[in-house]
N, C-alpha and C positions, 0 to 999 in steps of 0.2 A: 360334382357330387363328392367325388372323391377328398377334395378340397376340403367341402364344408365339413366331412366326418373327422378328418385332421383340427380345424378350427375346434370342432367340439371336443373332441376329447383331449386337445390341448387346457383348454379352458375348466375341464373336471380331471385336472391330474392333481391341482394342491389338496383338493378335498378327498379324491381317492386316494393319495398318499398322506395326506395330514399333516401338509408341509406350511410351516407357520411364518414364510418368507419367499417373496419370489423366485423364479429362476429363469436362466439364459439359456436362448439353443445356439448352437454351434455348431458350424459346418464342415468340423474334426476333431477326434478325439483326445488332441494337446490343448483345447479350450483357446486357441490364438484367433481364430476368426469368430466373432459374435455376429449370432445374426439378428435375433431380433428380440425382446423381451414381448412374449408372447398375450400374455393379459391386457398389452395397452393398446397394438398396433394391428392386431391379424383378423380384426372386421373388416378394416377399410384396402386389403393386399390380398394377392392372389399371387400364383405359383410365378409368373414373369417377372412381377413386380421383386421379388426376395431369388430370381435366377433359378430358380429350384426345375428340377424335372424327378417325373416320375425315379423311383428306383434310387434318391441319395439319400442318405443314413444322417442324420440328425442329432446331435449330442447334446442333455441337458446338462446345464449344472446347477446346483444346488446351492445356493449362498445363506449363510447364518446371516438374521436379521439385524445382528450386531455387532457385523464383522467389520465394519467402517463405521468412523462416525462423522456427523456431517460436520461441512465447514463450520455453522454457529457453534457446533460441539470445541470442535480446536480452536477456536478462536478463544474460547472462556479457558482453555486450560492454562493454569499455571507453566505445564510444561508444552513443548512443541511436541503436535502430531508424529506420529510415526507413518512412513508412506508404506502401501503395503505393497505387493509384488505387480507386477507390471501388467499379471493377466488377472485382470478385476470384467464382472460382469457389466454386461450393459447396463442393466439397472442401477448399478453402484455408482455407475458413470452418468448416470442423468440427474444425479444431486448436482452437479455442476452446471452453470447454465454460460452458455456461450453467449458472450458481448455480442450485442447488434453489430458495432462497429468490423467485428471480425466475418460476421455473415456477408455483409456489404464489401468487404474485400475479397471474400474467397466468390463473389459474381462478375468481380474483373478480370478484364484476361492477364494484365500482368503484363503487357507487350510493352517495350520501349521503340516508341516510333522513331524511326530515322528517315532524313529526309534525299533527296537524291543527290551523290557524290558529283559533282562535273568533272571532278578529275579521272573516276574509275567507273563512273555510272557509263555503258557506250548503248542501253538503250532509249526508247521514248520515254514519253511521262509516265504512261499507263501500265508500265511494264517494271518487273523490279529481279533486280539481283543480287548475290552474296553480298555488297556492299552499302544496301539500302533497304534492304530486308529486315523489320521488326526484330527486334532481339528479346530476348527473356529475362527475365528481373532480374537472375540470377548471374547473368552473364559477367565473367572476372575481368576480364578486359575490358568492358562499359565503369563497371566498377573502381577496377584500377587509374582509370583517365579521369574519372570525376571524384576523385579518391576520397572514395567511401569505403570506411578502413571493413565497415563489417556490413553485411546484407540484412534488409527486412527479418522479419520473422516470416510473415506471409513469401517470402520470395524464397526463404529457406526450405518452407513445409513443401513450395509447389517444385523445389530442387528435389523433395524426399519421396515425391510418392511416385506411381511405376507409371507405366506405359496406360496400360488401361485406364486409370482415373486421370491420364494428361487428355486421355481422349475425349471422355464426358466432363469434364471439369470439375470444380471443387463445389458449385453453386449446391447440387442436390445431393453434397454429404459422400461420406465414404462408399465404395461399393463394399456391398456383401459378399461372403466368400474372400474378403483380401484382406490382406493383414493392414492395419492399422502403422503409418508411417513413422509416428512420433511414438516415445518410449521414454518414461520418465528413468532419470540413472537412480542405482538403486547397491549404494557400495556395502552391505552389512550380509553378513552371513543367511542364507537362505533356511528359516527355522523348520518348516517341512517337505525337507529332502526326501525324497524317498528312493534314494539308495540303497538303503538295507543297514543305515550305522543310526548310534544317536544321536538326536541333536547334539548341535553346536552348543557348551565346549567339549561334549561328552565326544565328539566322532564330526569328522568333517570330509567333504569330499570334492571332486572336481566338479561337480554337478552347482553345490550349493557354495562353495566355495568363490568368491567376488574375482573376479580378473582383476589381473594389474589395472592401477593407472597411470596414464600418460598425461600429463599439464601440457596444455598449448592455448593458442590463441581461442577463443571461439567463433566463427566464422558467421554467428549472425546474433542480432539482438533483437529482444522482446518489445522494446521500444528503441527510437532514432533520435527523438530532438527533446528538449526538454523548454517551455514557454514558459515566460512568466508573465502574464496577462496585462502586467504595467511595471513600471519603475521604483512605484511606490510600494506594492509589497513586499520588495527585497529592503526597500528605506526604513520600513516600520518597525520590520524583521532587526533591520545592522544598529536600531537607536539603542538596544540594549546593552551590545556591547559600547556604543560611542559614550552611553553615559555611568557604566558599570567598568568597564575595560576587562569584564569577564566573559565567557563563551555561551553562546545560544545553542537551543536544538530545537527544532520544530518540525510538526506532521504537514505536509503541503497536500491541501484539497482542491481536485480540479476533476478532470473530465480529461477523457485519451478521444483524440481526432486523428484524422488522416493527416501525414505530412506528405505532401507533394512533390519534396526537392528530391527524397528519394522514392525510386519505386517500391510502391504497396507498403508505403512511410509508412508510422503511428508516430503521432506527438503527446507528450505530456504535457497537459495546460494548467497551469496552476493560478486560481481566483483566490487562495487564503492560506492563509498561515497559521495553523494552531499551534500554541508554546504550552507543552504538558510542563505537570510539575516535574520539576529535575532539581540538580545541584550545581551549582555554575560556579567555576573556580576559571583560574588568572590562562591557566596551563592547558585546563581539560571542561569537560563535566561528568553528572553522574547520572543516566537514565534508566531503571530499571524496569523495564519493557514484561520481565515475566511476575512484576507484584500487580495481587490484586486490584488495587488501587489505578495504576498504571490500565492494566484492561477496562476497568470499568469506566475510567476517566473517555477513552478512546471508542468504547461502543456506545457510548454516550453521543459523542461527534459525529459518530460514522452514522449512527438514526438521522439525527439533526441534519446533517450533508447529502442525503437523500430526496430531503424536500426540496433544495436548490437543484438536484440531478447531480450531485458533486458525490466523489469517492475520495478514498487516500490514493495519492498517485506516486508519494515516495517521502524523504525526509530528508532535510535543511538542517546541516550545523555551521558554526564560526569555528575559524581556526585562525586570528589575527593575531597578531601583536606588531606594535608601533615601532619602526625603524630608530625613533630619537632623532632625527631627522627636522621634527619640528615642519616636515614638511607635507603631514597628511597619509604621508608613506609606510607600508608595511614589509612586515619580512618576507622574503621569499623561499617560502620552506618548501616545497614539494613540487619536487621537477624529477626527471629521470635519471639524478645521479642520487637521491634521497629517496623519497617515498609517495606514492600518488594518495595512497587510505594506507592507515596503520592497520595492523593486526586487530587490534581490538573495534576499528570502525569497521572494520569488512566482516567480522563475528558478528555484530548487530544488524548490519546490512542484509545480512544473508537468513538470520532468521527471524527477519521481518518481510523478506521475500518470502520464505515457506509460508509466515501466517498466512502469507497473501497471495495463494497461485494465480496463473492464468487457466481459467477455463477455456478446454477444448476438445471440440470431436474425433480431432485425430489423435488423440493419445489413447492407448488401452488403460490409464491412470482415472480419465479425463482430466487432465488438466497438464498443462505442461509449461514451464520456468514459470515467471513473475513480471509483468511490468513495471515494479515497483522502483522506483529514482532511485540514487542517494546524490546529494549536491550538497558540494563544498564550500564556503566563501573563505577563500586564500588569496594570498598575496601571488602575484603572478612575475613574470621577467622583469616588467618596469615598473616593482613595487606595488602595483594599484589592487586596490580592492577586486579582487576578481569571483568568477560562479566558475564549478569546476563538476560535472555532471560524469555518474557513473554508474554501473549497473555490476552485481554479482553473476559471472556464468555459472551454469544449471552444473558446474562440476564444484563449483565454490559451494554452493548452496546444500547439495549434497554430501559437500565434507564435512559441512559444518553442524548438518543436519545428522550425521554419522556420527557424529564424535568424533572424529579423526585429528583435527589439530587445533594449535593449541597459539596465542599471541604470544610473541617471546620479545627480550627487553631490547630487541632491535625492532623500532618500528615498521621496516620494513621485510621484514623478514618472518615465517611461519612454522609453528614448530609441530613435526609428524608425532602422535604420541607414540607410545612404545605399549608394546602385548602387556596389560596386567589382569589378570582372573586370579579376584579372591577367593578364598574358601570359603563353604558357607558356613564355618563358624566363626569365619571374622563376619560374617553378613548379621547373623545371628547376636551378635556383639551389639548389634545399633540398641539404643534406649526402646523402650516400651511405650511413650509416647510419643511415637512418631506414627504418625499415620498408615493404614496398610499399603495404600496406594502410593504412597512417598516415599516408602521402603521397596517397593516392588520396583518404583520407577528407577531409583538409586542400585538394584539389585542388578537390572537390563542393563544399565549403562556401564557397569562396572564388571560385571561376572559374563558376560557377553559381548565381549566387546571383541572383535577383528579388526586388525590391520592389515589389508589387502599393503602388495607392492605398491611406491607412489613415484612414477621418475618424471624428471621434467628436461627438457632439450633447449640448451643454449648454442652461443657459440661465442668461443675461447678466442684468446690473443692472438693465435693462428688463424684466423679466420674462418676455423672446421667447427661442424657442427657435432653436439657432441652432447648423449644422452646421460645424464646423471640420476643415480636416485636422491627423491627427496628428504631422505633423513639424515641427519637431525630435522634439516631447513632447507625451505625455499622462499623465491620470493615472492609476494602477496601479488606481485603486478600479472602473476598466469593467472588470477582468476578474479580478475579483471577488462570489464567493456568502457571502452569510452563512450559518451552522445556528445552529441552537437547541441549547444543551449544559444536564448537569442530571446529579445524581445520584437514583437510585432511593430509592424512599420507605422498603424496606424488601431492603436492603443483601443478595445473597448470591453473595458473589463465588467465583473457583474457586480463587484461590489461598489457604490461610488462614492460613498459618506464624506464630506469635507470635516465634518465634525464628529470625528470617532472618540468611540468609547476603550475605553481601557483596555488595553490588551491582558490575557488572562495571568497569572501567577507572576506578578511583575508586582513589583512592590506597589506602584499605584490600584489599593485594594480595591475590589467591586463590589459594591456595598449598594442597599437598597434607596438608600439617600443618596448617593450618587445619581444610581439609577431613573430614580423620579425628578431630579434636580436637573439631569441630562434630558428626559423625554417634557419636561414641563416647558422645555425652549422651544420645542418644534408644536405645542397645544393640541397632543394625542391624549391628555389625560383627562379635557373635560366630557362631559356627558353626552355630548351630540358630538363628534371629533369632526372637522371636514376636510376632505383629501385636500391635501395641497405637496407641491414639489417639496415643502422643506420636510413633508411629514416620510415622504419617498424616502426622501435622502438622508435620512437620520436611520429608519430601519435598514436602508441598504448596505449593512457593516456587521460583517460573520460575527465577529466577535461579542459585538450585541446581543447577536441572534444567541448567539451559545450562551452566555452569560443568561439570558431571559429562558432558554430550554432549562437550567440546571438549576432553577428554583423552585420547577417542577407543579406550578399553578396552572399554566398553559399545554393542552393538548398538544401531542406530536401524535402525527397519525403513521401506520406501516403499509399505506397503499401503496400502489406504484406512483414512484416518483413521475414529479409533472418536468417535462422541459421547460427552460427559460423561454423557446421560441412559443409557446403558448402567448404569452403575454400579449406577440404581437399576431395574432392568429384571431378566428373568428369569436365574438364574443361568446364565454362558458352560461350555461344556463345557472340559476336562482339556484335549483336544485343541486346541479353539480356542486356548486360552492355551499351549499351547506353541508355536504358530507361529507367536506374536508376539516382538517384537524384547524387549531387554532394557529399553530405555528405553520401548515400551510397556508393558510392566508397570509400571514406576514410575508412569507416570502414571495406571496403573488403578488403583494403590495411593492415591494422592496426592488421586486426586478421588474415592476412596471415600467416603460419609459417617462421622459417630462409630458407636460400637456402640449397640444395642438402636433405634438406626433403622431401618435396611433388614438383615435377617437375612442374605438372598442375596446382595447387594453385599458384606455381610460374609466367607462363604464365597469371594466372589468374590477379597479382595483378599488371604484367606489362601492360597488356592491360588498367588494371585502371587507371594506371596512365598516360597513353598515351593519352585514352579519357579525362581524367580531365585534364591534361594543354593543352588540344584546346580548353576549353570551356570560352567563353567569360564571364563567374562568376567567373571562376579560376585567368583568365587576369586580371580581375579587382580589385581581391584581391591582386594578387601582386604587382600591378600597386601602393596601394594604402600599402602596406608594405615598399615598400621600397621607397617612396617618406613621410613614419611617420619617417623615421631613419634621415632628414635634421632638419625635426622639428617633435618632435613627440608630442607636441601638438596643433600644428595649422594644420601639414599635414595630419591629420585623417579627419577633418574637414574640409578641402577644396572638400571631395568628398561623403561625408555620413553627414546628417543632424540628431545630436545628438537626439539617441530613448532611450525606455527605455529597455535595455536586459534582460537578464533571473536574473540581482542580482536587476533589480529593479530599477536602477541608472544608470545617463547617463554616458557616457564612460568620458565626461571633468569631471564629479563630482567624478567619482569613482579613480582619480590619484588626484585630488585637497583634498583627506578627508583622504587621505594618512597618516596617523598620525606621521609616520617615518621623515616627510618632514615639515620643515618649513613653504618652498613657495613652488610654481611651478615650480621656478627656480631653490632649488636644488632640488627639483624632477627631471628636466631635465635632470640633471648632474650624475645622481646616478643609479644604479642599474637597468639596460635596457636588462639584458640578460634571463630573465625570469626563471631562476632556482631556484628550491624551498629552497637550501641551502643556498641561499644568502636574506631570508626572514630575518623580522625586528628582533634585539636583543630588549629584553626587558629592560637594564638597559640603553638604550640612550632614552627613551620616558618621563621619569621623572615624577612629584607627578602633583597633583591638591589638594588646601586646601578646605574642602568644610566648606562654609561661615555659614552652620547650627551650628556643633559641631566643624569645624576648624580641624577636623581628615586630615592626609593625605592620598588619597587614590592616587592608582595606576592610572597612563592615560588612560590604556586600559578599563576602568572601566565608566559606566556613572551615577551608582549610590553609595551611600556612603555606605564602610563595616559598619561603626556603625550605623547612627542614619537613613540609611534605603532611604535618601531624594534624588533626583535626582539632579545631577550635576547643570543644568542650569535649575532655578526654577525661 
């Protein structure tokens, strides 16, 4: 009884106080233990279930309904989120949704079996001793002998939490009444102190005041290995430079599994490669990660990578240049007497980590680092093209998400800013049309800004170890993880096309006369289409897919994503399959297997296709394919009014900038079959003199190898 009168007048406190956003209770009055967010869960709980006994005191709190915004929200901003203090409501924390894959880890025990010693084991089978006794993931010694430089993340959390939840395990979630083990870092001045001064910069104190920091190794990682699903996506990926001899960048889409070589592993598997637009020079490139264009390009992909079950799982650049060698060979730039990532790659690394936390229940944040890659292709000891796989730690991510430092003209090395707070009549100073939010955001970064202490611990030509501060500099390698990368022994990736389509912002343009020229080989265009293997195998290539989403005639739908193992699972009903969007049927089609494998996949992906060419999206796309093959570039345009797609650029600009082509006219004339083999050669695009130093650089190039100045100045 008692019980249910708490339920109720739990349930009539927003209304009797006229509170226009949830709130938390709490099982003490510093708000560090949440217990439950009471609206959603205190039907189905009673006083055992939440620990509770008569006679303890219960603390709400109050959250403004706008005090966080949610991931879609930071994800479109121009600039990076701000994280907010470490004790956030449970409700705040259930915007984050926790991976499956992470659920199904924290149900294992985490034990590393060992089997019985015959040298030190002195009893029976049945019986076991300090020597053949199960060990725990975390164990350093296990660790150190199969030298795994750093631990799971799951083996870390189940290092972090106390006695009590080692007891009941991690399967049914944190207990109530205990503080929460993970704590996201949080190096910026604490804005409501309540000491008794002003805020920061007016008054600051020990309370809000950031502690020193210490640089060291970090002792575990968010992800362990890094896949790449075949040979061939890293091939497709390195042709740009082999026929540009300038640098690539790309987003890798895949899916995080279990790795098994380490205990309570995660692997990043990577199925595709997208190439956003960028600027590609001899030395470097140019990716601008916070322009609109760049976001919209990207939340474009990440819809469309949904329907395969595919996410970003990190990002791919070149760093080569050819030895002269004449013998295939490249330089060997980046070892431990030089630099592993420059200043400037670990700046972008880290906050494309923040875009992209890890969702989790044990943080009071919810969510806690990032599994997000970054992967090199460098030259390695014996010259050869090699993959170099790394990860930002959660202290890198946080500096960088601070403000704190800055890339300085040693590549390896990082530079501490120094205290500046303007006045606010230099702030006052900015132009009048500047945005107010873009004044406000430029006001925070600049007139708020702290520099807690940064010291980092090496060890000196003596041999002693020996604590230095970081300013000016330190080097980039403290905040820095290695992985382990590797291709599978027995190769089955989801994309399989033999005859791919053009990869996207690559000079070979994609264009809708391509496009029909390309699908009229595999005969999905006539009127009755019928499934067959080559029809599979032509849609099974992202890049396709992408290129076919960002024309924007075919539905994408926002349901839950279907797994690939569907395909070979019990056949989906009529029904089902019609309430899926247009481009998930493509992809139900695309990851079917061949025939006389799976019978019911088979049926599966004829009914696909049967529903997709009755649908008046489908019609219209063809309608509008094969009336681009009379004119392919005025027939595109007499039925779609030029947008902007996923490269940023409208479909007339992106065949007009064509480099390969004079005019439009021999664009017209040339190269309409969309096959990646008949992409541009590099010796028909010829030099450009640049008018600074009069060097001749390459066309494909928009800035000069020598004296550094841009093409068109």
């Amino acid at each position: 009884m008692a019980w249910h009168l708490v339920k109720t007048n739990l349930a009539y406190m927003p209304t009797k106080l006229k509170l226009d956003s949830e709130f938390t209770l709490f099982c003490d009055p510093s708000f560090r233990n949440p217990l439950i967010s009471p609206l959603k869960a205190l039907e189905t709980l009673t006083f055992a279930d939440l620990n509770l006994k008569h006679g303890d005191l219960l603390f709400a709190k109050i959250e403004s309904s706008d005090s966080k915004p949610t991931i879609s929200q930071q994800l479109n901003k121009n600039t990076l989120p701000s994280t907010q203090s470490s004790t956030v409501s449970q409700s705040s924390r259930n915007i984050y949704k926790q991976s499956l894959l992470d659920f199904d880890l924290e149900k294992e025990k985490g034990l590393i079996i060992r089997n019985r010693d015959p040298e030190f084991c002195k009893h029976n089978n049945n019986a076991m001793c300090e020597y053949c006794m199960p060990l725990e993931a975390y164990d350093s010694n296990y660790l150190l002998q199969n030298k795994i430089k750093h631990m799971s993340f799951h083996s870390y959390l189940r290092k972090s939490i106390n006695n009590a939840q080692k007891k009941v395990g991690l399967a049914n979630g944190p207990l109530p009444k205990h503080p929460l083990p993970l704590e996201q870092l949080n190096f910026q001045a604490k804005k409501n102190c309540n000491g008794g001064h002003a805020p920061w910069p007016e008054g600051i104190c020990t309370k809000c005041q950031p502690s020193a920091i210490t640089l060291q190794q970090q002792e575990f990682r968010m992800s362990d290995h890094l896949e790449l699903a075949e040979a061939g996506i890293i091939e497709r990926f390195l042709s740009w430079w082999r026929e540009t001899g300038t640098q690539r960048f790309g987003l890798m889409y895949g899916k995080f599994e279990k790795y098994t070589k380490v205990p309570l592993g995660i692997k990043a598997v990577v199925e595709a490669i997208y190439e956003p637009q960028q600027t590609n020079m001899v030395d470097g490139l140019i990716v601008d990660i916070e322009s609109p264009e760049f976001i919209s390009e990207v939340s474009n992909v990440n819809s469309l990578a949904k329907s395969f079950d595919l996410e970003l799982v990190g990002i791919i650049f070149t760093d080569l240049t050819d030895d002269g060698s004449g013998l295939s060979k490249v330089e060997y730039k980046r070892h431990k007497d030089s630099y592993f990532l420059t200043g400037l790659e670990y700046r972008l690394a880290a906050k494309l980590q923040h875009l992209y936390p890890n969702p989790s229940r044990w943080s009071q944040d919810g969510y806690f680092g990032s599994r997000l890659v970054t992967a090199v292709i460098s030259g390695n000891e014996n010259s050869d093209v090699d993959i170099f796989a790394w990860q930002i730690s959660n202290t890198g991510v946080e500096l960088e998400r601070s403000n704190l430092t800055l890339a300085s003209s040693d590549p390896g090395l990082m530079m501490v800013k120094k205290h500046t707070i303007k006045s606010k009549s230099q702030h006052s100073s900015k132009s009048s049309s500047e945005s107010e939010p873009l004044k406000q955001s430029n006001a925070d970064s600049l007139a708020l800004q702290y520099v807690p202490d940064i010291l980092y611990k090496y060890t000196n030509e003596y041999n002693a170890s020996v604590i230095k501060s970081a300013k000016p500099y330190f080097p980039v390698e403290y905040l820095l993880v290695s992985l382990t990368h590797g291709f599978p022994q027995t190769p089955k990736p989801m994309f399989k096309a033999k005859n791919s389509y053009y990869i996207e912002n690559r000079h070979s343009s994609q264009t809708a006369a391509s496009l029909s020229n390309h699908l009229l080989q595999c005969n999905v265009l006539s009127e009755h289409p019928v499934l067959s293997d080559v029809i599979k195998n032509y849609f099974s290539d992202f890049h396709l897919i992408v290129y076919i989403s960002s024309l924007g005639i075919l539905t994408i739908g926002h349901q839950e994503s279907f797994s690939s193992n569907q395909c070979s699972n019990a056949t989906t009903s009529i029904s089902e399959l019609e309430n899926k969007s247009d481009l998930e049927l493509l992809a139900l089609i695309a990851m079917s297997p061949e025939k006389n494998q799976s019978a019911e996949s088979e049926v599966d992906a004829e009914n696909c296709l049967k529903i997709l060419s009755t649908r008046p999206t489908w019609l219209s796309f063809i309608t509008i394919l094969k009336n681009s093959l009379d004119n392919d570039q005025t027939g595109f345009s007499k039925f779609i009014t030029p947008t902007v797609n996923t490269t940023g650029q409208s479909i007339q600009t992106n065949a007009l900038n064509n480099p390969r082509y004079g005019n439009a006219e021999e664009m017209n004339m040339s190269d309409l079959t969309g096959e990646r083999n008949n992409q541009m050669e590099v010796d028909d695009l010829g030099t450009w003199s640049c008018r600074h130093c009069t060097f001749d650089n390459n066309s494909t190039t928009e800035w000069c190898a020598i004296c550094g100045l841009p093409r068109n100045d």
